[in-house]
C-alpha positions as CSV (number, residue, x, y, z in Angstrom):
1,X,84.6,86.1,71.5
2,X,84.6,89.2,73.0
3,X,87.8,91.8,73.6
4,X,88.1,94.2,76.3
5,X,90.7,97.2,76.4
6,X,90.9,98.4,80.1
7,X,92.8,101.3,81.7
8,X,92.4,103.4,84.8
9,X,93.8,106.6,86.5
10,X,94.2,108.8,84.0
11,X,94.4,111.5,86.1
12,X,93.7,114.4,83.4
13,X,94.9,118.2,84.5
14,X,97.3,116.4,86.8
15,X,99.9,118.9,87.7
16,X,103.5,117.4,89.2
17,X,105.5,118.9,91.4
18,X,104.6,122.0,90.1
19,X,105.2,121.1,86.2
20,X,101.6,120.9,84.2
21,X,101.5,117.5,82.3
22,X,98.8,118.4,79.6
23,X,101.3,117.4,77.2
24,X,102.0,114.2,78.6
25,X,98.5,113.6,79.0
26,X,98.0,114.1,75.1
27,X,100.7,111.7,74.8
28,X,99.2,108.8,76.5
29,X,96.1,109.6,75.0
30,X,97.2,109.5,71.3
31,X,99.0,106.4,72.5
32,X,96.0,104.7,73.3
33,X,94.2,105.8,69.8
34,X,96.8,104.0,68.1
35,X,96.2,101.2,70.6
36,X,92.5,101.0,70.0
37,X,92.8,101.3,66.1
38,X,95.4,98.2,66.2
39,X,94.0,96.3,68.3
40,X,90.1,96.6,67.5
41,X,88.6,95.9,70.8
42,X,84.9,95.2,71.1
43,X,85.0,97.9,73.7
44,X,86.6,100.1,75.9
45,X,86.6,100.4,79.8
46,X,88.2,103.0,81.9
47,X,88.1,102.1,85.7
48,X,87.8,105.8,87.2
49,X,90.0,108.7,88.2
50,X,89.7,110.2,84.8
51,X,90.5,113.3,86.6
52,X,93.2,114.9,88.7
53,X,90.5,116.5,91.3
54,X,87.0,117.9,90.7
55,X,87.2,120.6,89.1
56,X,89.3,119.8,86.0
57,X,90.9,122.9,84.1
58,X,88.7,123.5,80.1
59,X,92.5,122.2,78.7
60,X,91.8,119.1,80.9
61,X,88.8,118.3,79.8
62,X,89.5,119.2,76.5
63,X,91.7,116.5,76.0
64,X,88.8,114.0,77.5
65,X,86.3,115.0,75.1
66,X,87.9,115.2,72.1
67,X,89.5,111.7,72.6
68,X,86.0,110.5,72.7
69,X,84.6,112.1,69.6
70,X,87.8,110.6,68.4
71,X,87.9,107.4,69.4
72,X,84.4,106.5,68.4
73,X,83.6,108.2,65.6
74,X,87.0,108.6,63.8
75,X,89.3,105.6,64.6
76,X,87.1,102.9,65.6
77,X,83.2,104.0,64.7
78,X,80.8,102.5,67.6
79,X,83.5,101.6,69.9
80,X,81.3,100.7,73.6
81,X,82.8,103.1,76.0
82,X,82.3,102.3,80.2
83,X,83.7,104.8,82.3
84,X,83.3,105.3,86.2
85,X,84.1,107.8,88.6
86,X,86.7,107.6,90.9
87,X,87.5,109.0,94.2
88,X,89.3,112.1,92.5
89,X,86.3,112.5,90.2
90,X,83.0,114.7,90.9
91,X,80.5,112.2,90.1
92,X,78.3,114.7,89.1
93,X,80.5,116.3,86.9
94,X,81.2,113.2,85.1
95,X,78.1,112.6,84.7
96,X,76.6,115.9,83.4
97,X,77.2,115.2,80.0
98,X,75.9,111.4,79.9
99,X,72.8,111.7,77.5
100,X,74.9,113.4,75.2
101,X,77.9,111.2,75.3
102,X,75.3,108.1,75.7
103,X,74.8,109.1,71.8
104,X,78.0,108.1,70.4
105,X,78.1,105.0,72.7
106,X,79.6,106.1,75.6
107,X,78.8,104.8,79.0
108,X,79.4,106.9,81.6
109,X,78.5,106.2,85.6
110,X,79.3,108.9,88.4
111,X,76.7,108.3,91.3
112,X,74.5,105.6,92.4
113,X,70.8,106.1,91.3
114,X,67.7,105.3,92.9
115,X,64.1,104.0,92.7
116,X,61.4,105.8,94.4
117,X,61.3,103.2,97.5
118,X,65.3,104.5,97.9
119,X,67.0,101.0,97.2
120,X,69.6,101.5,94.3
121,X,68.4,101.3,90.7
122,X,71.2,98.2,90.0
123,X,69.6,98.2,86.6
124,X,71.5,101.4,85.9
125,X,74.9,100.0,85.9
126,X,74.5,97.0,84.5
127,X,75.2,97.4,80.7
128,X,75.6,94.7,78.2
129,X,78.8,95.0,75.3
130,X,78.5,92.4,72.4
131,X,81.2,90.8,70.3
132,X,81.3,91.8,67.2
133,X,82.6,89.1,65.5
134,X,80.1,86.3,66.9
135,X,77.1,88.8,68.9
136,X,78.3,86.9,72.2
137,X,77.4,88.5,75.1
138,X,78.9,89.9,78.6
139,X,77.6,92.1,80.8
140,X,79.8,95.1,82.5
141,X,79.0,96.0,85.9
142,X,79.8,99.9,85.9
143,X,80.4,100.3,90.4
144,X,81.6,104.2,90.7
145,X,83.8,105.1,93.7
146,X,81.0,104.4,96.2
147,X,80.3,106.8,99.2
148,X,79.2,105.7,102.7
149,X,75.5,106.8,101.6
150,X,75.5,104.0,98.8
151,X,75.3,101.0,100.7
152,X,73.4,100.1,104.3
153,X,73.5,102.1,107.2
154,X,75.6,100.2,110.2
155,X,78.4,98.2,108.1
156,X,81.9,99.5,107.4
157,X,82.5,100.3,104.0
158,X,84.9,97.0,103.3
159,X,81.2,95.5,104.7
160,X,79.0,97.7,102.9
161,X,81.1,98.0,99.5
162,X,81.1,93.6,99.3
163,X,77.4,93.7,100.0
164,X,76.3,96.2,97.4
165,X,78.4,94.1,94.7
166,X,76.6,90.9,95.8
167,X,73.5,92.7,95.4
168,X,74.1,94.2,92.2
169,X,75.6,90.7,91.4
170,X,72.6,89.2,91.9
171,X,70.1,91.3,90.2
172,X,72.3,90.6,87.1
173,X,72.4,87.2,87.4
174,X,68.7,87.6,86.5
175,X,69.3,89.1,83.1
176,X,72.1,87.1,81.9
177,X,71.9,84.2,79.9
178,X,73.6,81.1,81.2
179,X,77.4,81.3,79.6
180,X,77.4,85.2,79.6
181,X,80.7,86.5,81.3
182,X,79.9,89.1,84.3
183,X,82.8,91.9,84.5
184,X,83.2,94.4,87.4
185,X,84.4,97.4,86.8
186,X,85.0,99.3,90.5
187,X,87.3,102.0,91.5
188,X,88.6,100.7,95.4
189,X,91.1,99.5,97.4
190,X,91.9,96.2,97.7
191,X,93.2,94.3,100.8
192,X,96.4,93.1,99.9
193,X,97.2,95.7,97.5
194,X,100.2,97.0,96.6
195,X,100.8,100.6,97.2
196,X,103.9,103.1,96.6
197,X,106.4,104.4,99.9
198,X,104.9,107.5,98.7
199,X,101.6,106.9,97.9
200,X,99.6,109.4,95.7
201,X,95.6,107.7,95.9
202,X,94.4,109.4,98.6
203,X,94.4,106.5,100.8
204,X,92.2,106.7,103.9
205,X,94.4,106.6,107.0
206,X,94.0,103.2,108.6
207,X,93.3,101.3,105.7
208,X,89.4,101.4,106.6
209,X,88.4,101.5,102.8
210,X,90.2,97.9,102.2
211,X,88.0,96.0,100.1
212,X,88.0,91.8,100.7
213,X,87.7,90.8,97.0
214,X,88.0,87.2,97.7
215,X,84.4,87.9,98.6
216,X,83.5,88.4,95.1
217,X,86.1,86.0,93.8
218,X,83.1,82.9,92.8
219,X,80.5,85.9,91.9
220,X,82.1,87.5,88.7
221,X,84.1,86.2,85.5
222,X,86.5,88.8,86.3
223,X,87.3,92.1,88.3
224,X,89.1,95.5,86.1
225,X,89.9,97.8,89.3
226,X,90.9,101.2,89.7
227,X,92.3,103.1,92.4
228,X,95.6,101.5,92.9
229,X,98.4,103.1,90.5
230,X,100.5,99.6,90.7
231,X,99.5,97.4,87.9
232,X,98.8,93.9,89.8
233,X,96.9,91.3,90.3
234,X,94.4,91.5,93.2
235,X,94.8,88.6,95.4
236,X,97.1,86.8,93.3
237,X,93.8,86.6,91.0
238,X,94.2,86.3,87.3
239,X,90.8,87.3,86.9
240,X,91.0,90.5,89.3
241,X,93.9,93.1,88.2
242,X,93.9,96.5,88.7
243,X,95.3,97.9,85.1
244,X,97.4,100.6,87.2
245,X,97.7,104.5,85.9
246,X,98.5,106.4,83.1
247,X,101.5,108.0,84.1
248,X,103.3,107.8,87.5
249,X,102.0,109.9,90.4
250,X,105.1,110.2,92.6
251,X,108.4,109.2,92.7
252,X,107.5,106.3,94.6
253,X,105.9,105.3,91.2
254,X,109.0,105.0,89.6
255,X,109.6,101.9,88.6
256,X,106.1,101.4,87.6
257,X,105.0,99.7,84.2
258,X,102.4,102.0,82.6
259,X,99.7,100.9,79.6
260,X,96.6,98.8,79.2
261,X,95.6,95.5,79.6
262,X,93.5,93.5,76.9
263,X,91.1,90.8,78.0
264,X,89.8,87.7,76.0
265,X,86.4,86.4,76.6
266,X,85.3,83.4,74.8
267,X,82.1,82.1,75.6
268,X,81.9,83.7,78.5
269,X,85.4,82.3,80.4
270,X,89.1,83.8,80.5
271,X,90.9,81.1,78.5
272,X,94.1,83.0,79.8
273,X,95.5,86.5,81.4
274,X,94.9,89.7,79.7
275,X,97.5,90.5,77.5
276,X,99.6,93.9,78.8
277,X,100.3,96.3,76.4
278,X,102.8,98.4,77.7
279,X,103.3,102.4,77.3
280,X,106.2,104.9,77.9
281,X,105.5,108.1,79.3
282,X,106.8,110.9,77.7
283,X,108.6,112.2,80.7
284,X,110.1,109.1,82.8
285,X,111.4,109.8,85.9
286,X,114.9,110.0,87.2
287,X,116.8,109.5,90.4
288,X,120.1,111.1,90.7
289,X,120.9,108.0,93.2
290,X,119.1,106.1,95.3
291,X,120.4,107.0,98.6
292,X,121.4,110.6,99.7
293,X,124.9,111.5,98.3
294,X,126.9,114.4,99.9
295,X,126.5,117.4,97.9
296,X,130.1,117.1,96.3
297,X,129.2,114.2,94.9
298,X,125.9,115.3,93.7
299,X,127.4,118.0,91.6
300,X,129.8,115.2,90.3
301,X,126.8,113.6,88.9
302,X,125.0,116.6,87.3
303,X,127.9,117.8,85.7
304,X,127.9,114.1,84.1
305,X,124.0,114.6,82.5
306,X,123.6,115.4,79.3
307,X,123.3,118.8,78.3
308,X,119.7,120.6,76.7
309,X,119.9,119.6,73.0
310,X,116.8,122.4,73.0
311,X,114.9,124.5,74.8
312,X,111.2,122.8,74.1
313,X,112.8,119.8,76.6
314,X,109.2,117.9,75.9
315,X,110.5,114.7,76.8
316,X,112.9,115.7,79.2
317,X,112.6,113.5,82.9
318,X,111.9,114.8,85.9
319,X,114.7,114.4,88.6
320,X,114.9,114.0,91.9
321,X,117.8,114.8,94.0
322,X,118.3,113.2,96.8
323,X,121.3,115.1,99.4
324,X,123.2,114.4,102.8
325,X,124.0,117.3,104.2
326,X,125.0,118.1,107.9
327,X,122.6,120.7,108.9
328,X,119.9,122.2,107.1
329,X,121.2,124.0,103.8
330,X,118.5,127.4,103.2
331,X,120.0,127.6,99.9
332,X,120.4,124.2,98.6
333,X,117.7,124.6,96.2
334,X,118.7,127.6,94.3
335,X,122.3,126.0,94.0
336,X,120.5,122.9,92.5
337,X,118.9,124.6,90.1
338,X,121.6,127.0,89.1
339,X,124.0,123.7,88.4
340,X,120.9,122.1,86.6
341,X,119.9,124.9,84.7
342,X,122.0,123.7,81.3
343,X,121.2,120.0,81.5
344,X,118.3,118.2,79.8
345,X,116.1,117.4,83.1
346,X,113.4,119.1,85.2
347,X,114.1,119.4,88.2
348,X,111.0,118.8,90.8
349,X,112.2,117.2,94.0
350,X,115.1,118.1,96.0
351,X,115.4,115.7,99.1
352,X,117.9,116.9,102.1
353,X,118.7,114.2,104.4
354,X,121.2,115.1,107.7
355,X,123.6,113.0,109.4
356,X,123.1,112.0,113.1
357,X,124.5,114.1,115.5
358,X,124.2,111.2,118.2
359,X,121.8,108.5,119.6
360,X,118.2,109.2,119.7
361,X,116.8,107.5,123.0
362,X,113.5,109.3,123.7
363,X,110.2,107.1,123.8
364,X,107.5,107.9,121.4
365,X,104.8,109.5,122.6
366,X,101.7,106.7,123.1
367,X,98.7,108.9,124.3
368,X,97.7,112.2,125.2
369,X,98.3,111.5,128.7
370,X,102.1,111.0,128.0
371,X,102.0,114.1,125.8
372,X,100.8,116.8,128.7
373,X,103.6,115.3,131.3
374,X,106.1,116.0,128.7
375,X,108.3,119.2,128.5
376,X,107.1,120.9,125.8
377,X,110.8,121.7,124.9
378,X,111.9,117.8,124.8
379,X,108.9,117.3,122.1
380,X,109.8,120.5,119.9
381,X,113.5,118.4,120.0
382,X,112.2,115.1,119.5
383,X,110.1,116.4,116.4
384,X,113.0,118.0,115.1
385,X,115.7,115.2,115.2
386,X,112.4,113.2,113.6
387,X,112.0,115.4,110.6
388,X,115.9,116.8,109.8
389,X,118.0,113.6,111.7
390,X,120.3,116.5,113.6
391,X,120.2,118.2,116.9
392,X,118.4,121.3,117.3
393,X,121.1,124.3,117.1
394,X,121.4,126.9,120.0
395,X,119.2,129.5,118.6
396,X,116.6,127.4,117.9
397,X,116.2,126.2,121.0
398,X,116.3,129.5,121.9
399,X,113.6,130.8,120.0
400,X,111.7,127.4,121.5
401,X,111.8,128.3,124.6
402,X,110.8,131.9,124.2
403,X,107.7,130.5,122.4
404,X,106.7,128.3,125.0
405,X,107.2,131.0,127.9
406,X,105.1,133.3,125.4
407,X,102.6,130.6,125.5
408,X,102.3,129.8,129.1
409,X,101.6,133.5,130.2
410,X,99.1,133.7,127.3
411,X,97.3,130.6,128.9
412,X,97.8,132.4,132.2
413,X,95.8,135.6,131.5
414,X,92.1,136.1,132.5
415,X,89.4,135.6,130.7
């Protein structure tokens, strides 16, 4: 039998709306100690984005490294460790420190090695992780993010990310015993998956990074994903789940559930899903409503939150406040936090919304072509009604205007 403990995102040195969240981060962290202590996994895989961006603050990674001298050498002595980089990682950052970190039994790939002929050295991220009750065997296929450069020249990356798998695939199916489980561990994007309003991956535009992991559906045991911040399964796949992140990302993330997911091999087959272990972040976040409230009734409803008990507020939520008004307000945020500034939130998002001053008819825009014939005036207005849902005011379209004609005779002088 052999246990797996998987997470993903954990997005260390991640700083939220403006709030740093190191001590959130130590939360989760100390959380999943306690996890791993319980729970006694035969190892540990973290599915990428263990960084906010690539160049994590000495606090950030701080926290990374002493929760792996921790976790195996204090709480569970040993422990297998596979982590990979994801799309918010540098690869070569993560990886700087792998001989040393290879010492106390921690697997780290960032990048995608070769052999001297240039093909990819697929022996490099294949690593094996034993059961320690019974020495049964699986073998962990450790996929980074992968760039374009990783794969073959001419094929998409949905096309060239599926191919690399199958080849890696089938290089281990030349180690492995018959019986031994195959796990991939990849940071992507799956077609299908689900993803916030307000998503915080850094999806491409266009979805041309999708992933088709039905393709690899009959060529592994089972799939750990990272990427996605939704836990879910991946094609309606019990075998393929992306664990989703640490903590939530946006407010979109909301209503997110947040933890790790344990996996049960036994003799090389899932006898059932992993088992979710759920975690509450320290901070949650809070929604004043869920649809825009006129601002009278906004300051109804935080004069109704509870009051700072103290003034450390490390568990306070953040809040986001969500406001009709009927033209733009320049000084809504300074009265929001002046009627906050007593009650036990943080607040990070203040959302105006305006009413509609009357039908919107115009056409969208389809081409460049339909763009030049336009009145540069009826497009400022069109992208205004877009973004604050009112008419433009008189001396704004005043000021429009006097930008355009500044424009045209700039366009009209020689050269």
């Amino acid at each position: 039998m052999i246990r797996l403990l998987a997470t993903s995102d954990w997005h260390l040195g991640n700083v939220f709306k403006g709030f740093d969240r190191q001590a959130e981060h130590a939360h989760f962290l100390a959380w999943l100690l306690e996890v791993v202590e319980r729970e006694r996994p035969d190892a540990l895989l973290v599915a990428g984005d263990v960084f906010d961006n690539s160049n994590p603050s000495a606090a950030a990674q701080k926290l990374y490294f002493d929760f792996l001298e921790r976790v195996t050498g204090v709480v569970c002595p040993g422990l297998p460790v596979v982590i990979i980089a994801g799309n918010h990682d540098s690869a070569a950052r993560l990886e700087a420190p792998r001989r040393m970190l290879g010492r106390q039994g921690v697997q780290v790939r960032g990048l995608v090695r070769r052999l001297s002929d240039g093909s990819p050295d697929f022996s490099d991220l294949l690593i094996p992780v034993v059961g320690r009750a019974d020495d049964e065997r699986a073998w962990v296929m450790a996929v980074p993010y992968l760039r374009d450069g990783d794969f073959n020249r001419g094929l998409d990356y949905g096309e060239g990310t599926v191919g690399f798998i199958r080849s890696l695939v089938a290089f281990a199916n030349q180690a492995r015993r018959p019986g031994e489980a195959l796990i991939l561990l990849a940071h992507l994007y799956a077609t299908g998956a689900e993803i916030a309003e307000e998503p915080s991956e850094r999806l491409i535009v266009g979805g041309s990074e999708m992933v088709n992991m039905g393709a690899l559906a009959d060529a592994v045991t089972m799939a750990i994903v990272g990427h996605i911040h939704k836990r879910q399964r991946i094609g309606g796949s019990e075998r393929m789940r992306y664990p989703g992140s640490a903590l939530p990302m946006s407010f979109g993330e909301r209503g997110y559930r947040h933890g790790a997911d344990l996996w049960t091999l036994r003799e090389g087959r899932l006898d059932e899903p992993p088992r979710f272990i759920p975690y509450q972040p320290l901070r949650p976040l809070l929604s004043l409503s869920a649809e825009p409230l006129p601002l009278d009734a906004v300051q109804a409803k935080i004069a109704a939150l509870p009051d700072r008990a103290d003034e450390s507020g490390a568990d306070y939520p953040y809040l986001e406040v969500k406001v009709l008004l009927d033209a733009p307000d320049p000084t809504l945020g300074k009265r929001l936090s002046e009627a906050l500034e007593s009650k036990a939130v943080l607040l990070c998002r203040a959302v105006p919304y305006y009413q509609m001053m009357g039908e919107v008819g115009d056409e969208a825009l389809e081409s460049m072509e339909d763009l030049l014939e336009k009145d540069p005036l009826d497009v400022i207005r069109v992208s205004y009604r877009n973004r604050h849902h009112c008419e433009m005011r008189d001396e704004l379209v005043a000021l429009a205007r006097q930008a355009i004609e500044a424009a045209r005779k700039e366009e009209e002088q020689p050269l």
